[in-house]
N, C-alpha and C positions, 0 to 999 in steps of 0.2 A: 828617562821617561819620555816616551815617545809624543810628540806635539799632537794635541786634537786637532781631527781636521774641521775644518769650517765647513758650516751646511751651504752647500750652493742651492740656489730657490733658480729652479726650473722656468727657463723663460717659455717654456713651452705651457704653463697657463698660469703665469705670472707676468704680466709684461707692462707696460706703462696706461694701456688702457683698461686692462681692469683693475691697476689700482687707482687709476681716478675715478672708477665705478665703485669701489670700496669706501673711498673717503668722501664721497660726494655726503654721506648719514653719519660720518664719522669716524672715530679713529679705527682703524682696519681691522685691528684682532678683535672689536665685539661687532661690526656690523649687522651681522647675519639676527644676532638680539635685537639690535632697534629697528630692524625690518619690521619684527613681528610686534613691538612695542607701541612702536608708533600710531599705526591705525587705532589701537584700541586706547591712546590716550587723547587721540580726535575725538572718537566719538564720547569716549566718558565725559570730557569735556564740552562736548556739545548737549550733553544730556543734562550736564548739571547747571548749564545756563539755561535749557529749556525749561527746567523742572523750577529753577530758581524763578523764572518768567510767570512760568503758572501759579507758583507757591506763593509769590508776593499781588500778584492778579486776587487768585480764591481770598489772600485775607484781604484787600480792598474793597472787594465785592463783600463779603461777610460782614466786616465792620459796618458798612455803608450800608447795605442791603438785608442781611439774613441774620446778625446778630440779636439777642434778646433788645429789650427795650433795656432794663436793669439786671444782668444774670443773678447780683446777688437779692432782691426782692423776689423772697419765697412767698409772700401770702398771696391767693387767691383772691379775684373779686369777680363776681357775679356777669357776665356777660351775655345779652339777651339777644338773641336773633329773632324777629319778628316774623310773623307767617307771610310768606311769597317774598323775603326780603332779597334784592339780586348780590352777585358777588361781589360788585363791586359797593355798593351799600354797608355792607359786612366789613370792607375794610376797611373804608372810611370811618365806621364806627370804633373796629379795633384800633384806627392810629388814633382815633379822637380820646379813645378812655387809656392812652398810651400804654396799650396793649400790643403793638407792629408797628415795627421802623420805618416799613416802607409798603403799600397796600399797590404800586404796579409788580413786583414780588409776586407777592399774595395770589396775585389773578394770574398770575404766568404760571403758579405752580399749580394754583388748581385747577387749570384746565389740564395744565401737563400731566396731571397725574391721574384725571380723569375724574375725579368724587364733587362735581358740582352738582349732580342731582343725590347723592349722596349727605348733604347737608341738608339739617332739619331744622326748622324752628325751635325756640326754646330756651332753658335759661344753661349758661355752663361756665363754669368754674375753671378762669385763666388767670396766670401770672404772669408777671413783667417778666417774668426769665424764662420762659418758655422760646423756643426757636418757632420760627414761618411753620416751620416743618410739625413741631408738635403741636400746634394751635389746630392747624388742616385736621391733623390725625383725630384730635378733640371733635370738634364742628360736625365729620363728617364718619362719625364713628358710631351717631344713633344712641348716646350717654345724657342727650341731653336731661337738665331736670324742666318737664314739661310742667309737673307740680310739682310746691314747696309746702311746708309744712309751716303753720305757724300757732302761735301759743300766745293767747291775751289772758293773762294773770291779771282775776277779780279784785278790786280793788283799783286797778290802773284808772289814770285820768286821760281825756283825748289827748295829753299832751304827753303822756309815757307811751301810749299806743303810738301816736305817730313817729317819737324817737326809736324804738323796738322798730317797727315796719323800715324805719331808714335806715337803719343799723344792718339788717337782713338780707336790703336789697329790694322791699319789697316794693318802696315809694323811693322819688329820689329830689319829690319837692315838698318840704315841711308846710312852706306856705299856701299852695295849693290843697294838700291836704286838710289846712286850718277852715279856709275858706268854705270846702265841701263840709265841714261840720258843720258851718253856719248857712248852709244854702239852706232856704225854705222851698225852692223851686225844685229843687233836687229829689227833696227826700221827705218831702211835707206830703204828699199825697199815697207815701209806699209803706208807711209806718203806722197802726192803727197808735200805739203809744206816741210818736211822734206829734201826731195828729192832732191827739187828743192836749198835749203838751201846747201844741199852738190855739188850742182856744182856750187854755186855761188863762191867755193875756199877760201870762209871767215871763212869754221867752227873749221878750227885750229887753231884760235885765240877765240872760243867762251870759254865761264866759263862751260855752258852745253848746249850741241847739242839741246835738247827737250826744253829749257830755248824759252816761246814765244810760244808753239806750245801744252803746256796742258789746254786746253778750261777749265776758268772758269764759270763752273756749279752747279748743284747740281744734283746729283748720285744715284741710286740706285743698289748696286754692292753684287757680293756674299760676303758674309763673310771670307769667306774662301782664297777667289783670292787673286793669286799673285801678287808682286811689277809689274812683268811685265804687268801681265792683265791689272791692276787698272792706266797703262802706256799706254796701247793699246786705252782702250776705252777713256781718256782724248785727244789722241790723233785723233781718230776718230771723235769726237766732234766735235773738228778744222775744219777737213776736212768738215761735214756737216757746219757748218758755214760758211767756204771760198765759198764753193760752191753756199751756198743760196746767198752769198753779190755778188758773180760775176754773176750766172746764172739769175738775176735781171738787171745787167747791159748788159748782150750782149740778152737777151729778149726787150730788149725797157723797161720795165716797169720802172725801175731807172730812172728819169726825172732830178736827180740831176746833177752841170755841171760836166762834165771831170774835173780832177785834172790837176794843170799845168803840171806836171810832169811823164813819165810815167813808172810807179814803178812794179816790180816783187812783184809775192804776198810775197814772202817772205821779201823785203825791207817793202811791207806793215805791215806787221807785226811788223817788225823794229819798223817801222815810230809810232806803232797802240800802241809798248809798252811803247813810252816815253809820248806820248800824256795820257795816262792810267795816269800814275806816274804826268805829269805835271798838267793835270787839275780834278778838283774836282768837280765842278759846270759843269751840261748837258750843258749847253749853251754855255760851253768857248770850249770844246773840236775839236769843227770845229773851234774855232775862232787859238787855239795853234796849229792845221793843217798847218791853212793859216799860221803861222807866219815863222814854220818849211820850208815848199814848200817855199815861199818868202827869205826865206835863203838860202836856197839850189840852189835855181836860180840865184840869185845874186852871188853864190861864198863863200856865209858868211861861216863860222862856226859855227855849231848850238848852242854851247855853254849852253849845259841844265847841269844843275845839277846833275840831278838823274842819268845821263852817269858817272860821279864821284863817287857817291854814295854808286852805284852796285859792283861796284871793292873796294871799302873804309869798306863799311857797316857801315859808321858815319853815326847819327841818329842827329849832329847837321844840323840848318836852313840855318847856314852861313858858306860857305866851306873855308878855310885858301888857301893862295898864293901858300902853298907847295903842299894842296888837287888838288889844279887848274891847275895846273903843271905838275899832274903826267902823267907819260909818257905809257898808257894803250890802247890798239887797242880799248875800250869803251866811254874813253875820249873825247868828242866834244870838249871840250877846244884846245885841242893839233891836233887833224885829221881832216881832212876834209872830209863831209859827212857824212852820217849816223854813226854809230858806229858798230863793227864788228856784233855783235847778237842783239836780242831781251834781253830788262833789266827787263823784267816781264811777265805775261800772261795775256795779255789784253782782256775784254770786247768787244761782237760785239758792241756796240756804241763807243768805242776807233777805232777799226778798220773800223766802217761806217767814222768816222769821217778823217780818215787814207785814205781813199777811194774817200774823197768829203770833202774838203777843206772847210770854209766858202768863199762865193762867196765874199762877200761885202769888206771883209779884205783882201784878196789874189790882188781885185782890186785895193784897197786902199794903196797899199803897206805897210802893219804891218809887222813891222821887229822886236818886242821887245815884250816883256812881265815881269812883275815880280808879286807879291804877294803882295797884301794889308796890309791883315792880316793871318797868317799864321794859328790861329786857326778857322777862315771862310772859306781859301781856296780861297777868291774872288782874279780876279787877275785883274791889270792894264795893259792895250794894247797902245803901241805906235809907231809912225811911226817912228822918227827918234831918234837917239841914246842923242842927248839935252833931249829930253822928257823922253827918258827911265831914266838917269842919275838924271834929277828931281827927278821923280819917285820912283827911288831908296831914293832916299837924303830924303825924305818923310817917307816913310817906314821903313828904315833900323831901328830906333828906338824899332817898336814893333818886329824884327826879332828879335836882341838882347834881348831883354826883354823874347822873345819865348824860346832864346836859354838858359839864364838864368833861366826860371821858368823850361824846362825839366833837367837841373844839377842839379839846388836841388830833385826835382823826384826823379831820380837817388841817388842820396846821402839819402835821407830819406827813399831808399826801395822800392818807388813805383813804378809801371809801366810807363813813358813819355807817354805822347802823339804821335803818328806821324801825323807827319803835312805833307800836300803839301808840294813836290819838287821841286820848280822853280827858275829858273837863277835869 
């Protein structure tokens, strides 16, 4: 077998200096590959330091800068921009109700983006997880709620009105609020009922002056308005009410009989807030009228519960010897006559009925009433004090039982029921 020859490698372009040009990148037989390799693992390499520069830059700025307040706090609360308020105003607010991280942010972006005359006054609806970016989007997007809608449920005391309106957004100081019920300066001269309530010489024994005299309605008010306002027009309400219930009566059109009694509007109101509180059922309202006027003509003492109640804030059915006792210018147990104020803000149907007795019971002489069932509301009417006492002796079972099922309520957490207030 003949010997393979050996390749001779041509000096002719192989020679000592281009294989030191060969191996300068490497070993000889791939060179020509790391030729082409190489640049392009420079630059990927410089790319992913650059990119890693910026990457960790953007989250330092973000965290620091443009991240929500809390991302996971989804609820809304209410945030007000006031009319001509500046941008920078606006921020200071949103870091103040920790709504923005960071409010020189805030001003960099919205100019950057241009919608500073684009933001409007008004009320709107932000949460702690919102980004810089969706809050602008909000502000300056013309969504605001310029009005809000509110709803005073008859029966409330100044002191459920003013927990509702906090709850809302609509006030954001209780105590201020309290005050403005008791102002005479305020609201003494804008109120014909008001008015008339400060010379009846009772309002220095009242809990609160406006207590009785905030119409409950349902609202449409600025966003924006003050306690006093959102105080002005519940009280105007009134006034159109009082007006329509009397200007019916001295028109002839009221066919209803006269009241035995003849009551100032402001006792009517009195009269209109215990009637609210004592009955439940449309149809008993004129009948608890008559019962009230039938007491008060005779001498009686009207003896309603919910007069206890109001000065108490007990939420039990059945009031203790010591409750009955107490010695309070609201107290029907203990005074005679009406009680010094209004114990809630009655319904024009409490005050129709405040106005117009039931005919048939005012004749019949009804001097009693108490409660069936306390989660019905139904109430039982009596003439004389054997039947009322019956009566009682009947029922008292499920009161207890009423008053027992709201302690545990109570003890387990949950909200009680409120039940009718009646003697």
């Amino acid at each position: 077998m003949a010997a393979k020859k050996r390749r001779v490698v041509s000096r002719k372009f192989y020679n000592q200096k281009t294989l030191h040009k060969e191996r300068e990148y490497g070993f000889y037989w791939y060179s020509w590959l790391w030729k082409l390799i190489r640049p392009v693992l420079i630059f990927a390499i410089s790319v992913i330091i650059t990119l890693g520069i910026f990457v960790n830059g953007w989250f330092v700025i973000y965290d620091n800068f443009l991240k929500p307040v809390d991302p996971d706090n989804k609820e809304t609360t209410p945030f007000v921009i006031e009319r001509g308020a500046s941008v920078t105003a606006i921020a200071k607010n949103l870091v103040r109700q920790g709504l923005l991280r960071n409010q020189g942010i805030f001003k960099y972006m919205v100019m950057f983006r241009g919608v500073t005359s684009d933001i409007q006054y008004g009320t709107y609806q932000i949460s702690p997880s919102m980004t810089t970016s969706e809050i602008i989007d909000i502000i300056s997007s013309g969504t605001s709620s310029v009005e809000r809608t509110i709803r005073i449920i008859p029966g409330w005391t100044v002191e459920d009105i003013a927990n509702y309106l906090l709850n809302v957004g609509a006030i954001t100081d209780l105590d201020e609020f309290y005050r403005l019920c008791n102002s005479v300066d305020y609201f003494g001269a804008n109120s014909h009922q008001v008015a008339q309530a400060l010379a009846s010489g009772t309002t220095s024994a009242r809990k609160y002056l406006l207590e009785g005299y905030l119409a409950p309605d349902t609202y449409r008010v600025f966003a924006n308005a003050s306690a006093e306002s959102l105080l002005r027009t519940l009280l105007g309400q009134t006034e159109i009410v009082m007006d329509q219930l009397y200007a019916s009566i001295e028109s002839g059109e009221d066919t209803e009989q006269e009241a035995p009694l003849s009551l100032t509007q402001d006792q009517i109101i009195i009269l209109a807030s215990m009637i609210e509180k004592e009955a439940v059922i449309a149809e008993d309202r004129g009948k608890v009228s008559a019962v009230f006027y039938n007491r008060l003509a005779a001498g009686m003492r009207l003896d309603s519960d919910p007069t206890v109640k109001y000065m108490t804030g007990t939420t039990d059915f059945i009031l203790s010897s010591e409750e009955l006792a107490l010695a309070t210018p609201y107290n029907t147990y203990v005074i005679d006559g009406l009680p010094a104020g209004p114990i809630c803000n009655p319904s024009p149907a409490a005050l129709e009925a405040a106005l117009h007795p039931n005919k048939s019971y005012v004749e019949e002489g009804y001097l009693y009433f108490c409660s069936t069932d306390p989660h019905s509301g139904e109430l039982y009417f009596s003439r004389t004090l054997e039947e009322h006492n019956a009566a009682v002796a009947t029922y008292r079972p499920l009161w207890e039982a009423y008053d027992a099922e709201q302690r545990a309520a109570r003890a387990a957490g949950s909200a009680p029921t409120e039940a009718p207030q009646t003697p």
